[in-house]
C-alpha positions, 0 to 999 in steps of 0.5 A, spaced: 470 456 169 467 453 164 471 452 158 470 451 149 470 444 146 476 446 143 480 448 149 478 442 152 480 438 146 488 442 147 488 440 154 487 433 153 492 433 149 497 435 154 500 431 159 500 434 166 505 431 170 509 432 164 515 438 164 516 439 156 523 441 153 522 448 150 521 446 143 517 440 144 513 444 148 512 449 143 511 445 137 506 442 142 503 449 143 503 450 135 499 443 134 493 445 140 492 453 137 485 453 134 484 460 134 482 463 128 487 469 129 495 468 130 495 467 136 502 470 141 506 465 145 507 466 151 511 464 157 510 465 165 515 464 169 515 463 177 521 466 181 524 464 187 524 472 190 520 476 195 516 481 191 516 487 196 523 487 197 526 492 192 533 489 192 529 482 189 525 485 185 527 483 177 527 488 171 531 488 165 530 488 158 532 482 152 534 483 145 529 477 143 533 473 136 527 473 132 522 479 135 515 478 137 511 479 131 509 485 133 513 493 132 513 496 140 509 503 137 515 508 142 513 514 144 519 518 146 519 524 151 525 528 150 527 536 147 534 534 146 534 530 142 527 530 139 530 530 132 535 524 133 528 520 136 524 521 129 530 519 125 531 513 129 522 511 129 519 514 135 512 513 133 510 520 138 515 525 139 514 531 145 516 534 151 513 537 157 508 538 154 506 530 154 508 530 162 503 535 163 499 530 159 500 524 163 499 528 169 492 529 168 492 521 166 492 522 157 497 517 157 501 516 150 498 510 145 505 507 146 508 500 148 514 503 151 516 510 153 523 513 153 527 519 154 534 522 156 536 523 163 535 530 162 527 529 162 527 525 168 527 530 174 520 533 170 517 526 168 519 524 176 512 527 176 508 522 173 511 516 176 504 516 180 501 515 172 505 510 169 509 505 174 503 502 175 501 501 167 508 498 166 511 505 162 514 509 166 522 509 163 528 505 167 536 506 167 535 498 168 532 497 161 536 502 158 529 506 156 532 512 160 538 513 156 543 520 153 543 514 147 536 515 145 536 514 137 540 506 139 534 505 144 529 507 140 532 502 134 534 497 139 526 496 141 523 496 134 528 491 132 526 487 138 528 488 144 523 487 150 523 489 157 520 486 162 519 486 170 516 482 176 509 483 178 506 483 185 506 475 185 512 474 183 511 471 176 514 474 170 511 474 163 513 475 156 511 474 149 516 470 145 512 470 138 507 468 135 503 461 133 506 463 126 513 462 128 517 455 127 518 452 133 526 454 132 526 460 132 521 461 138 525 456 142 531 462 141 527 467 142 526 463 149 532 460 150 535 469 150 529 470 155 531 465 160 538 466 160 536 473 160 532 472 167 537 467 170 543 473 168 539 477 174 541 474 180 543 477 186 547 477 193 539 478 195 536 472 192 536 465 194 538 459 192 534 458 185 532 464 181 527 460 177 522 456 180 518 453 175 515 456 167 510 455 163 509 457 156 501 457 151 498 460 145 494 467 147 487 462 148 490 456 149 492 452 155 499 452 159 504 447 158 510 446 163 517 447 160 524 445 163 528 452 166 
C-alpha cells in the first residue's frame, strides 16, 4: 500500500524496535497527528486467548476517567422502564416494536443498546442481527440491567464496553489527539487494568501479549502492558 508523505514522515518518526511508555507513547501519537480533523486515539491489544472457546472469550466494560471525546448515542429497549431511560438520556426509546424492527435488519442509529432482563427473552430473537455488529445487550457489561437509568448515565459519562474479536486482538478508543498526554495515559492505564482484571481459570499464562496504540490516520507505536 502505498502510503501520504506525511504518514511516511510520522513513521520515521518512530522507532520500531522500540516499545514505548504510555505517555511517551501518546505524546509521540499527538506530535505525529497530521490530519486536519481531531483524530481519536486508539489501542489495539493482543491476547494471549483462543477466540473460539467461549470460557476464553473477553468481554467486559470500563468507566474511562476522562471519556472518549464522543457521547454514546443510547438506544434502550425497555416497556418497564421507559420513563426512567428518558429521564436518565436515552437517545431512542421503544419496545417490541423496535424488535421487530431489528428483526427485519432496520437497526437502531445507537452506539450501545440496553435493556431490562424482562426484554431479554423477546429481544433473544435478534441476537442473529445484532451479535455480529457489536450491539446486542450483555449482563457482562451491565447493558442488560433492572438499573437501566445508572446504565444509561454511566455509558453517557464514559463508560466503554469492549469485547475480543475473532482474531484475538482488543480494540478500544481511549480519546482524542486533543486531549493531554495525562489524561490519555489514565484513560489507558483503566483499559488495561480493566482487560487485565479478566483473567480466568481458562486462560494461560499472560492475558496480554503485546498492544499498540495510533491516531485515527496515523501510524502505530508499540507501548509497554
Amino acid at each position: 500500500m502505498k502510503r501520504g508523505k506525511n504518514y511516511t514522515a510520522s513513521q520515521e518518526a518512530i522507532d520500531k524496535n522500540k516499545v514505548y511508555e504510555l505517555r511517551e507513547a501518546f505524546e509521540l501519537v499527538k506530535e505525529q497527528s497530521k490530519a486536519k480533523f481531531d483524530e481519536s486515539v486508539e489501542i489495539h491489544v493482543r491476547l494471549n486467548i483462543d477466540p473460539k472457546k467461549g470460557d476464553q472469550a473477553i468481554r467486559g466494560s470500563v468507566s474511562l476517567p476522562h471519556g472518549t471525546g464522543k457521547t454514546a448515542r443510547i438506544a434502550a429497549i425497555t416497556e418497564s422502564k421507559a420513563d426512567e431511560a428518558k429521564a436518565a438520556g436515552a437517545d431512542l426509546i421503544g419496545g417490541q416494536e423496535m424488535i421487530d424492527e431489528i428483526k427485519a435488519g432496520k437497526l437502531p442509529e445507537a452506539d450501545v443498546i440496553v435493556t431490562t432482563p424482562d426484554m431479554m427473552p423477546k429481544l433473544a430473537a435478534a441476537a442473529k442481527v445484532l451479535g455480529p455488529r457489536g450491539l446486542m445487550p450483555s449482563p457482562k457489561n451491565d447493558t442488560v440491567t433492572p438499573d437501566i437509568a445508572n446504565a444509561i448515565a454511566e455509558l453517557k459519562k464514559g463508560r466503554e464496553n469492549y469485547k475480543n474479536d475473532n482474531s484475538a486482538n482488543i480494540h478500544q478508543v481511549v480519546g482524542k489527539v486533543s486531549f493531554d498526554a495525562d489524561k490519555l495515559t489514565e484513560n489507558a492505564s483503566a483499559f488495561i487494568e480493566s482487560l487485565r482484571s479478566q483473567k480466568n481459570e481458562a486462560h494461560k499464562g499472560n492475558l496480554l501479549i503485546s498492544a499498540t496504540t495510533c491516531s485515527t490516520m496515523g501510524p502505530s507505536v508499540r507501548i509497554k502492558i
